[in-house]
N, C-alpha and C positions, 0 to 999 in steps of 0.2 A: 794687089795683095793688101792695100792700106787700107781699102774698102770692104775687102771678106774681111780683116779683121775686127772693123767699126760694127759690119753687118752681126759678130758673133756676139760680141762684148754688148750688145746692146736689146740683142736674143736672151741671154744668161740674167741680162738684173731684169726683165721680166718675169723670168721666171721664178725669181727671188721676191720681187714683190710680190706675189700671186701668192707663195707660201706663206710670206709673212703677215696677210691679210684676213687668212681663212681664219674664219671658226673652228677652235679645238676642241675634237670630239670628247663629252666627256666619259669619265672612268666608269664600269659597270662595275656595280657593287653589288655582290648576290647576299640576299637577304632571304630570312626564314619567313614560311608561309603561315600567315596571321592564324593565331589557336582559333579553334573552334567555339565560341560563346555556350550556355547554357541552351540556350534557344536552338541553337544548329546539333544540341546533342539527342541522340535518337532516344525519343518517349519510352515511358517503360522499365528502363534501364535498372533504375532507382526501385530498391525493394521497399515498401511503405510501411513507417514504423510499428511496431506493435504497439496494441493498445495497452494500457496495463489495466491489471482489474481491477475491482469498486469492490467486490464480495468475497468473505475471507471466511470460510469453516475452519480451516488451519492454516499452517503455511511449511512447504519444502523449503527445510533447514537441512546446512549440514551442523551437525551437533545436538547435542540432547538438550535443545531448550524448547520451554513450556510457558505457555502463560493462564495463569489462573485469572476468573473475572468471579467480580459478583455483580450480582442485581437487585435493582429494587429499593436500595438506599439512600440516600444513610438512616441506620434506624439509633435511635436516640442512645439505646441502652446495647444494644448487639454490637454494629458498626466499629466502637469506642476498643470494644473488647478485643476485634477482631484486629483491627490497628495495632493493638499491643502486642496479639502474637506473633504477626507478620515483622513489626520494629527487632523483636526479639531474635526472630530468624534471618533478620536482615534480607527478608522478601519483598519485593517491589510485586503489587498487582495492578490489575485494571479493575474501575468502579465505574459500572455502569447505572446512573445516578438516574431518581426519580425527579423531575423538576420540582412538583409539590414541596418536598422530602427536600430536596436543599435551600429552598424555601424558607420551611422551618428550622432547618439545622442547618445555615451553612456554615458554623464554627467547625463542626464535624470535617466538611469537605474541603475545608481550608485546611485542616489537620492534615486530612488524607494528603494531599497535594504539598503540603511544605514537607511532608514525609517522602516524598519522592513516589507516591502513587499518579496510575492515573484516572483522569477523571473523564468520563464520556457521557455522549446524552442516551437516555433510555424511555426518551417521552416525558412528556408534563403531568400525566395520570393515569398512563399503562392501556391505551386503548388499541383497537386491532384497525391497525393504519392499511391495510389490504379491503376493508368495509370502508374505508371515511373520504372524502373530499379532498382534494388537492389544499382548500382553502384550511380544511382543519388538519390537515397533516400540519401544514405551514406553521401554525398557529402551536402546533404540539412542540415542534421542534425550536423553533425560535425562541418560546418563552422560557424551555432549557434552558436554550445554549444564551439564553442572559443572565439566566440565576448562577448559572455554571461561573458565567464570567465576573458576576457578580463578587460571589464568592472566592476566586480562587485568583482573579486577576487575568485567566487566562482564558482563551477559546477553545471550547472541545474541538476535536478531528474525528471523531468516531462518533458511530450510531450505531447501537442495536435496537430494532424493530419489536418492541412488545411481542409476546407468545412467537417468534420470528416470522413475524407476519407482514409480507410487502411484497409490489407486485415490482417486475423488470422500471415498469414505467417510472414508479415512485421513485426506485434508487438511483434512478438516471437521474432525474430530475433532481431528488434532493444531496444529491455529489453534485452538479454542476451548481447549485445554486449554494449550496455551503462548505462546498469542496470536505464532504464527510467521506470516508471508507465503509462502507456496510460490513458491521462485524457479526456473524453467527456463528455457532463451535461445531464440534465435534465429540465431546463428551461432556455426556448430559447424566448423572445420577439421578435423576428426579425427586431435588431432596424436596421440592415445594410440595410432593406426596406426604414428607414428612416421617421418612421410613425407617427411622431411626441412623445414629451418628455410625453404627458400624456398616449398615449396609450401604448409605454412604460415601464412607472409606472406600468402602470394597468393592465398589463400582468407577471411582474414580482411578483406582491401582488398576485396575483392570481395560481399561479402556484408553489413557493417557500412552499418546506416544511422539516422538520429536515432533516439535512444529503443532503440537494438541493447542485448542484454545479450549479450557476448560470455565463449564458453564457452574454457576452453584450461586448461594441468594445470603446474601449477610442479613436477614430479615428472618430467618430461622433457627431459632436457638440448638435443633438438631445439628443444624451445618457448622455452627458457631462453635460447638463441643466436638465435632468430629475434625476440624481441620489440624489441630495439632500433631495427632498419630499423621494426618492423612500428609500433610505436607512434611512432614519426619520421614517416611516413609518412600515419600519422593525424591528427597534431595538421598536418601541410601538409596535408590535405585541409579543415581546418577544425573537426575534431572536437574537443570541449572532454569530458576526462576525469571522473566523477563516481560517488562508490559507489553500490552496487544502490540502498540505502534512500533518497539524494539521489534518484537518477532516479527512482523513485515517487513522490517528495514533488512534482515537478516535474510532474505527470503531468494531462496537460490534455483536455478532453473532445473527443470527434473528430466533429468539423463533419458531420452527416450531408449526403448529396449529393440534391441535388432532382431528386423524381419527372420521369421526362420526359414531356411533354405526349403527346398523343396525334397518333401519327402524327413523333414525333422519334425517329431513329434516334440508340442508344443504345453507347456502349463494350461488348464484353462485358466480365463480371462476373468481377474475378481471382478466382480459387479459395481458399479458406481456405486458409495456411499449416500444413504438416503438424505434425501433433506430435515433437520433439524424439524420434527414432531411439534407441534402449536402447544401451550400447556398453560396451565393458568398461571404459572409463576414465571413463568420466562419476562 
């Protein structure tokens, strides 16, 4: 009996060793399955930004703002004049300036610009940059926008193209290289015809609507005589004055209009607005 009991007791701390000796398994910890990187995510996905545009005839606004420009200046005796009526009416416009022309007068366009106008390039000496050279477009533009700078302290952001004359390639190019906006309008009076101040007037009332960029030349004493009715006559209609660069900045995306059903008779389709007629004063 003394013997089966030695035999047991000595079976058992075997046993007990053996346990005490193991490796403890260890604890399973469930963890989340690593995110998917940029790289693992499926191509395409990603809608690619829109571009924004370089070329402005007007711009979709909500609200009745307008912006007047002129061109061709500053003229020594006109320009001077036309500052005062604008100060008077607490009008802000845009000046699309001759390089020559601020050249000679940049006290003028220092005026304009401490006045709270703005000032943009319109050429060194009004040539038709759709006919000329890469090299002498360059050459147009840059010696601008140093008189500009000269003058006023500051760098234009805007171009308008002599007679609106410029090809896809130009604009691309001269926006990437002077980071400019191509500005053309949308009503044009053709006062550089010279057709007197009322008819004028009465082409500008007539054509101007939200988001208008209106075209007109501080260099003609008709247009110099007609803007006081004409811009009175604006602000009674409800029009609120703002520079090119404001109106773009304002510029809101235009509600597309819903498919009609099938079998709804529909408006016809207005025609795209033409492009901006070449003319000697533009």
């Amino acid at each position: 009996m003394f013997i089966y009991r030695l035999l047991l007791f000595c079976f058992a701390a075997l046993i007990v060793r053996f346990d005490l000796g193991a490796e403890p398994t260890p604890a399973i910890i469930p963890t989340a399955a690593p995110a998917k990187s940029m790289q693992d995510a499926p191509r395409g996905t990603q809608a690619p930004a829109k571009e924004s545009p370089i070329t402005f005839n007007s711009v979709h606004v909500d609200g009745p703002y307008i912006a007047m420009t002129f061109d061709d200046g500053p003229s020594a005796v006109l320009t001077p004049k036309l500052l005062d009526l604008l100060a008077a009416r607490h009008i802000k416009a845009t000046f699309f300036v001759i390089g020559e022309n601020v050249a000679e007068h940049p006290e003028i366009v220092a005026r304009a610009a401490r006045e709270g106008h703005e000032i943009a390039n319109h050429s060194w000496s009004h040539p038709n940059f759709g006919k000329m050279s890469q090299e002498n477009v360059r050459s147009q533009v840059q010696r601008t926008d140093d008189a500009i700078k000269s003058a006023t302290g500051k760098r234009p952001t805007l171009l308008r193209p002599p007679y609106g004359s410029i090809t896809e390639r130009e604009k691309r190019w001269i926006h990437d290289e002077f980071r400019y906006d191509i500005i053309l309008w949308d009503v044009d009076p053709l006062d550089w015809k010279r057709p007197g101040p009322a008819v004028v007037r009465s082409r500008i009332l007539k054509e101007t609507r939200p988001g208008s960029i209106v075209l007109s030349h501080d260099i003609h004493p008709g247009t110099i005589e007609a803007m006081p009715s004409t811009l009175d006559e604006l602000e009674a209609k409800g029009f609120k004055f703002v520079t090119v660069s404001e109106l773009i900045d304002m510029a809101t995306p235009v509600t597309p209009h819903p498919k009609a059903q099938p079998g709804e008779k529909t408006a016809a389709k207005a025609a795209p607005p033409a492009a901006p007629a070449s003319s000697p004063g533009d």
